[in-house]
C-alpha positions, 0 to 999 in steps of 0.5 A, a space after each residue: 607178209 605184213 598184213 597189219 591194217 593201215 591204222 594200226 601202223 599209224 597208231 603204233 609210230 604215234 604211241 611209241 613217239 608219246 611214249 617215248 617223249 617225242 610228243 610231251 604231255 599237253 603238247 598238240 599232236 599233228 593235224 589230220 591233214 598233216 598226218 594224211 599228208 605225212 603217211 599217205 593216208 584217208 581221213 577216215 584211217 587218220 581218225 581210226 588210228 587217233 580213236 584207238 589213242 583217245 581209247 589208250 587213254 593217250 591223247 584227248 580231243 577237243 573241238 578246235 584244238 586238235 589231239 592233246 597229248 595226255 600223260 601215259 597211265 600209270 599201270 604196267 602192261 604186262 599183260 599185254 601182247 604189245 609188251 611191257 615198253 610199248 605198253 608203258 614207254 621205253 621214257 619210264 622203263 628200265 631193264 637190267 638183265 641178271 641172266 644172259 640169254 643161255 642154252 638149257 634143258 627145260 625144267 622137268 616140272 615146267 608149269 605148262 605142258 611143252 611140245 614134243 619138238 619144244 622139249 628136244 630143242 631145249 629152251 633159252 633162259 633168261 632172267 630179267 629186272 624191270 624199274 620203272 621210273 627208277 624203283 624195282 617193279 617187277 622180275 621175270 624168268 623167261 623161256 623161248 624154245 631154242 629154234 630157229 633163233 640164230 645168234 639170239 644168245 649173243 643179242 644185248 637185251 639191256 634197256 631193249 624189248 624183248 618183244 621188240 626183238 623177236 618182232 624185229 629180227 626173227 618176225 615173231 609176233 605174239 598172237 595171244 597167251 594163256 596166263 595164271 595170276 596169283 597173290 603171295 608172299 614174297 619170298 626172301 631172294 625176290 624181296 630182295 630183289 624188288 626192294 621190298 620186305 619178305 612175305 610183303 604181297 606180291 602178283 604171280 604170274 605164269 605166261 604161256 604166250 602164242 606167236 604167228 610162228 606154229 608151234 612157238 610159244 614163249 613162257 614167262 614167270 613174274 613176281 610183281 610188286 603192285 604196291 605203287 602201279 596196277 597192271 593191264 593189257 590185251 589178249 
């Protein structure tokens, strides 16, 4: 059952549509009477759902003018429950998958603590290479139990969200997490990857995030170069 509140789901078709470039920046929103009109709603939702944009940062107001769209903010949201291609924009994202979804055995020194079923089920493995605006920012292993997924190893996940996914074809959704961030030196093989020299800083994360499903978590681990972007997002 969709319970998500009637400004939320505006907020969300008008964030994606900046996001992804329907609407450029300096370019005029429609009205509140338009928007109203367009998806059946109040004034009050309509207005709602543009304040929670004008606090994004996305759109300003101005008397007289309407809701102007500004450029998106130049951090990656890879700490948000959103994702990172809600966050930032499927217009400046690019993934690349460097390992397909796989079946595997959990590590035996996995960095949070698995359920008893997560452990029996083993997990799905998959690795990933993340540029914005053309330049490796960050790489990612992830984790999700092997349950209840059918044909999820078959799915393309290059240039798609994850997230998006799991949302759209097995109604997962992340609720909230625990994450652990660290400044290191970059190792060699992810310096490699990220195009940067070895021992150069980088981010560490550990992610374990919950989701409406009970007992399903999805973990992820992240080098990311913030030489260039900062990082944010809601818990």
């Amino acid at each position: 059952m969709n319970t998500m509140p009637q400004y939320r789901k505006l907020y969300e078709i008008l964030r994606r549509h900046i996001l992804s470039g329907v609407y450029e920046e300096g370019s005029l929103l429609p009205s509140e009477n338009e928007l109203c009109a367009l998806h059946g709603l109040t004034r009050p939702t309509v207005r709602q759902a543009l304040e929670s944009l004008v606090k994004d940062g996305l759109i300003a107001k101005r008397q007289g003018k309407g809701s102007i769209v500004r450029k998106p903010p130049q951090s990656i949201g890879i700490l948000s429950i959103e994702g990172t291609a809600s966050a930032i924009g499927d217009k400046y994202l690019k993934t690349v998958i460097l390992q397909k979804p796989v079946i595997r055995k959990w590590e035996e020194n996995f960095p949070f603590e698995l359920s008893e079923i997560e452990r029996e089920s083993g997990a799905i493995y998959l690795e990933r290479l993340r540029y914005v605006d053309g330049k490796p920012v960050f790489y990612d292993i992830n984790h999700l139990p092997n349950i209840n997924l059918p044909r999820f190893t078959s799915r393309s996940l290059e240039n798609r969200s994850l997230f998006e996914t799991l949302r759209s074809h097995y109604q997962i959704r992340i609720n909230g997490g625990e994450q652990r961030i660290q400044a290191i030196r970059c190792p060699e093989d992810i310096a490699a990857l990220l195009k940067i020299k070895k021992g150069d800083p980088v981010l560490y994360l550990q992610r374990k995030m919950a989701t409406n499903r009970e007992g399903f978590n999805i973990y992820s681990v992240i080098w990311f170069n913030s030489a260039s972007h900062t990082i944010f997002g809601r818990f």
